[in-house]
C-alpha positions as CSV (number, residue, x, y, z in Angstrom):
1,X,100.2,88.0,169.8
2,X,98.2,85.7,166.9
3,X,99.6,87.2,163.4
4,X,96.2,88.6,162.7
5,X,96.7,91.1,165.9
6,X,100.9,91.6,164.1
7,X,99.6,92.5,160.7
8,X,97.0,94.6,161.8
9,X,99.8,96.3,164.1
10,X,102.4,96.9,161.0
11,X,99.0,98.4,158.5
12,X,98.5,101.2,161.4
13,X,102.5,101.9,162.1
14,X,103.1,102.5,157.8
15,X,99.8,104.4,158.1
16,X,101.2,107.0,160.4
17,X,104.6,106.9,159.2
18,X,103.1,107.4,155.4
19,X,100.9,110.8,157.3
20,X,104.1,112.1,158.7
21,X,105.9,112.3,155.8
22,X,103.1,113.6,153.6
23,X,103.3,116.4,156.2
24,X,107.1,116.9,156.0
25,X,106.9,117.2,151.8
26,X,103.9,119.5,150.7
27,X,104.2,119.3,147.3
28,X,101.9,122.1,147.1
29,X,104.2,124.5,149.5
30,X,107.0,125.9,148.2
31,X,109.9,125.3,149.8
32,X,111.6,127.7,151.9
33,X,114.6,129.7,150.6
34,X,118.2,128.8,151.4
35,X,119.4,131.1,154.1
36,X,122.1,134.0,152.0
37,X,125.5,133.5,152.7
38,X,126.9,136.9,154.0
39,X,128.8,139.0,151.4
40,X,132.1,140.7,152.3
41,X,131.6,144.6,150.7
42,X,134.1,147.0,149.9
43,X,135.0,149.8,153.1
44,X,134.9,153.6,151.6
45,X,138.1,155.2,152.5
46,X,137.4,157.1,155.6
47,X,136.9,160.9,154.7
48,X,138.9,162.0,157.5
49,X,142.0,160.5,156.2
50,X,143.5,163.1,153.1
51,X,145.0,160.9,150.8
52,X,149.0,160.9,151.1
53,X,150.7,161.7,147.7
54,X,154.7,161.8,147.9
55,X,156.7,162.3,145.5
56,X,159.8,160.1,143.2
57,X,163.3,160.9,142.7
58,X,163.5,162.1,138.8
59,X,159.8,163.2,138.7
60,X,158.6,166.9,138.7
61,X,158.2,168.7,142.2
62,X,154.7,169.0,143.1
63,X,153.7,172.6,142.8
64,X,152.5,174.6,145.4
65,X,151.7,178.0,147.2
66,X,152.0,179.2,150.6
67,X,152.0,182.1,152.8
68,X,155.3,182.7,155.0
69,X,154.8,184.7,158.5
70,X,154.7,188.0,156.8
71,X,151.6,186.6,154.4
72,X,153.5,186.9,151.1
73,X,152.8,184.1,149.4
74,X,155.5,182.1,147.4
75,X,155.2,179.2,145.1
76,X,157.3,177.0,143.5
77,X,156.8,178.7,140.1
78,X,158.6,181.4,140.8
79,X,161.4,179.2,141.7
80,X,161.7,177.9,138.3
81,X,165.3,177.9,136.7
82,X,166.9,177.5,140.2
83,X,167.7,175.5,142.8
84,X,165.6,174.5,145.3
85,X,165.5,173.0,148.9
86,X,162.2,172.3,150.9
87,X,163.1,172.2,155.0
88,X,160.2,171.0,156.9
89,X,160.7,172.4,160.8
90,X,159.3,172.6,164.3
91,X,161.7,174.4,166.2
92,X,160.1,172.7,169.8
93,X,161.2,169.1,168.1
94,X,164.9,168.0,169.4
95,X,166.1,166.7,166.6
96,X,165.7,170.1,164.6
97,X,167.3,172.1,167.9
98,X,170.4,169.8,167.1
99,X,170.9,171.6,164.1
100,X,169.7,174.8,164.8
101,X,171.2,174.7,168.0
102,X,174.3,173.9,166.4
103,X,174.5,176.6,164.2
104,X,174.6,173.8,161.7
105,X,170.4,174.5,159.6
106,X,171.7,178.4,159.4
107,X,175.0,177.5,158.0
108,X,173.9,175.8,155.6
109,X,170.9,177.9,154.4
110,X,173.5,180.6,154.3
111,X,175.6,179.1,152.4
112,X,173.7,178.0,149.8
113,X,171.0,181.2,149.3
114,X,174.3,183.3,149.1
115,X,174.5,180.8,146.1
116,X,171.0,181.5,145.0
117,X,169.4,178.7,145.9
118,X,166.0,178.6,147.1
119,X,165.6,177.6,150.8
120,X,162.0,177.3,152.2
121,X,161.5,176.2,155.8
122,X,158.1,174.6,155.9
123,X,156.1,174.2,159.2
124,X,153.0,171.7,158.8
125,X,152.2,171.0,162.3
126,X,148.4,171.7,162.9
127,X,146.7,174.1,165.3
128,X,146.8,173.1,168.9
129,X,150.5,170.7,168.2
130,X,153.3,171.1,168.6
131,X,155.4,173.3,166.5
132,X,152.9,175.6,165.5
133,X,153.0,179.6,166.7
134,X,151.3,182.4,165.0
135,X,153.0,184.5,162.8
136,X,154.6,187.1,165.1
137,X,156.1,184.1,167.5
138,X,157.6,182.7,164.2
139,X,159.3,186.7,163.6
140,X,160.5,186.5,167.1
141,X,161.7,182.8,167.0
142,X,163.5,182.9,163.8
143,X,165.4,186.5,165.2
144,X,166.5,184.4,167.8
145,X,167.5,181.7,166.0
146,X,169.3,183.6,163.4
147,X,167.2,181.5,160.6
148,X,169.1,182.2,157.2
149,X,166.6,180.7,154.6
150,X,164.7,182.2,151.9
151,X,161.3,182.4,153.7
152,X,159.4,180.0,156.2
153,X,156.2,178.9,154.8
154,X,153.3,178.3,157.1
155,X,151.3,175.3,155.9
156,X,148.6,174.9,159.1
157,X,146.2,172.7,156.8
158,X,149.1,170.3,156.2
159,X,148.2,169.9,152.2
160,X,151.4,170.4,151.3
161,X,153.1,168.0,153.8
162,X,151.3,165.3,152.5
163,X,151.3,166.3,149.0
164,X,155.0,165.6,149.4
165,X,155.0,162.8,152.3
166,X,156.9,164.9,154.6
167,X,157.4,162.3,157.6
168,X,159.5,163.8,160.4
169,X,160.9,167.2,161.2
170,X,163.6,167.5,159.9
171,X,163.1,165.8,155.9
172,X,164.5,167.9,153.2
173,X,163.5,167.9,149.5
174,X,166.1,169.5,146.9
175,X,165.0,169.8,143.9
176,X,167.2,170.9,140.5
177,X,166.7,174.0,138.1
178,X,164.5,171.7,135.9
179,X,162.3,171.4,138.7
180,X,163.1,167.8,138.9
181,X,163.3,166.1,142.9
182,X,167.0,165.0,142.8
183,X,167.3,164.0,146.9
184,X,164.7,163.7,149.5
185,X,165.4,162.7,153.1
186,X,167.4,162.9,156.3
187,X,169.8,166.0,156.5
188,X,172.8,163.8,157.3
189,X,173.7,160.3,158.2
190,X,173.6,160.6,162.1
191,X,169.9,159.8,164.0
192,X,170.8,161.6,166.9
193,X,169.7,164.8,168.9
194,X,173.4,165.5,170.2
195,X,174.8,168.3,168.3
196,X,178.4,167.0,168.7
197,X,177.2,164.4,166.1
198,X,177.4,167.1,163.5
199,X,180.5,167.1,162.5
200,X,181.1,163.5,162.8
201,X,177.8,162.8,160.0
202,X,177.7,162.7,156.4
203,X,176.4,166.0,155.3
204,X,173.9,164.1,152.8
205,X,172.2,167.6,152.0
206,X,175.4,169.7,151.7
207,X,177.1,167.0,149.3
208,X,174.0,167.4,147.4
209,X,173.8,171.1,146.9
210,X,177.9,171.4,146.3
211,X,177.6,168.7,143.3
212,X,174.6,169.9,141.8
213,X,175.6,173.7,141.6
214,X,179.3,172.6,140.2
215,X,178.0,170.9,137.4
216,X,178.7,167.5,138.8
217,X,175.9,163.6,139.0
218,X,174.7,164.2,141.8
219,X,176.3,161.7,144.6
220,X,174.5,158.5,146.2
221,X,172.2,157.9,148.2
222,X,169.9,160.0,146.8
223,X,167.4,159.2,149.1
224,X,167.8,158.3,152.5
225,X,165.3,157.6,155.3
226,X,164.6,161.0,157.6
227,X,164.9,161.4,160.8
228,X,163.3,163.0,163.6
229,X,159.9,163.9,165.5
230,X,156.9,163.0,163.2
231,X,155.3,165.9,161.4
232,X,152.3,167.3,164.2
233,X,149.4,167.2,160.9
């Protein structure tokens, strides 16, 4: 190839390379928008969720008002001035047959309403779980128990579970005259469904009630983790 034919070669190669990039960079175009990086947004709380209050040693009971199996409603207002003690149940749970079955639930709410405390027995299981009758299966269950508190309070909708974080059948809540919670958990020290455990456990709740109505500090712990079946919300 004579350098004529070479140079004559190189013009028509920059032409074409000049072309291409004329193509690639339109001044006259604008230029095309970055693609948007993907933004993380906040998840609304799902509706079907009720929030879950619970409630702090030393703070004001949440009040509240429910119907027991007769319909007569109660509330914790007309408690005020004494003492109180919230019993969540479900008599089909073992763990709550190990103190019913025992004798040991009715001592104690005997004991202690002969005192004139306040003793409610709350069932919060929803319709269609376990634990939940309707009101004449409650008369005819607590008969055969030989249930000594106050009242059972029927609480179907489960508001007042959660209002207080009720976790398992059994969890206890005693509250003082001042309306203030003072203990809040397990009934005694033993996790166990045998009923021969009983006597061996620390009676968490009775030590409770036998301080505060003498006059005395209430002893430690004063909250202790419950045990038992889950609440049936």
């Amino acid at each position: 190839m004579t350098r004529v034919h070479w140079f004559i070669g190189l013009l028509a190669l920059l032409v074409v390379v000049s072309a291409v990039t004329a193509r690639a960079v339109d001044p006259d175009k604008p230029a095309e928008p970055a693609p948007a990086r993907p933004t993380a947004t906040a998840q609304p709380a799902d509706p079907a969720k009720p929030a879950v209050a619970g409630v702090e040693n030393g703070a004001k009971a949440p009040t509240f008002s429910l119907p027991d199996v007769d319909g007569k409603t109660h509330s914790l207002a007309e408690a005020a001035g004494k003492w109180v003690v919230l019993e969540w149940t479900n008599y089909d749970c073992p763990f709550v047959r190990k103190h019913y079955d025992s004798g040991n639930m009715q001592d104690l709410q005997r004991t202690f309403t002969e005192k004139g405390v306040i003793w409610w027995s709350i069932c919060s299981s929803a319709p269609g779980k376990q634990g939940h009758l309707p009101p004449e299966t409650w008369k005819e269950r607590m008969a055969a128990q030989k249930v000594a508190a106050t009242a059972v309070l029927l609480d179907p909708t489960g508001e007042v579970g959660r209002l207080y974080d009720a976790k398992t059948t059994p969890h206890l809540f005693v509250i003082n005259p001042e309306g203030v919670v003072v203990y809040q958990g397990a009934i005694d020290s033993i996790r166990s469904t045998d009923p021969a455990d009983v006597a061996k456990a620390i009676p968490h709740v009775r030590q409770v009630l036998e301080a505060g109505l003498a006059g005395q500090p209430i002893p430690e712990p004063t909250r202790t983790t419950p045990y038992g079946c889950s609440v049936k919300y």
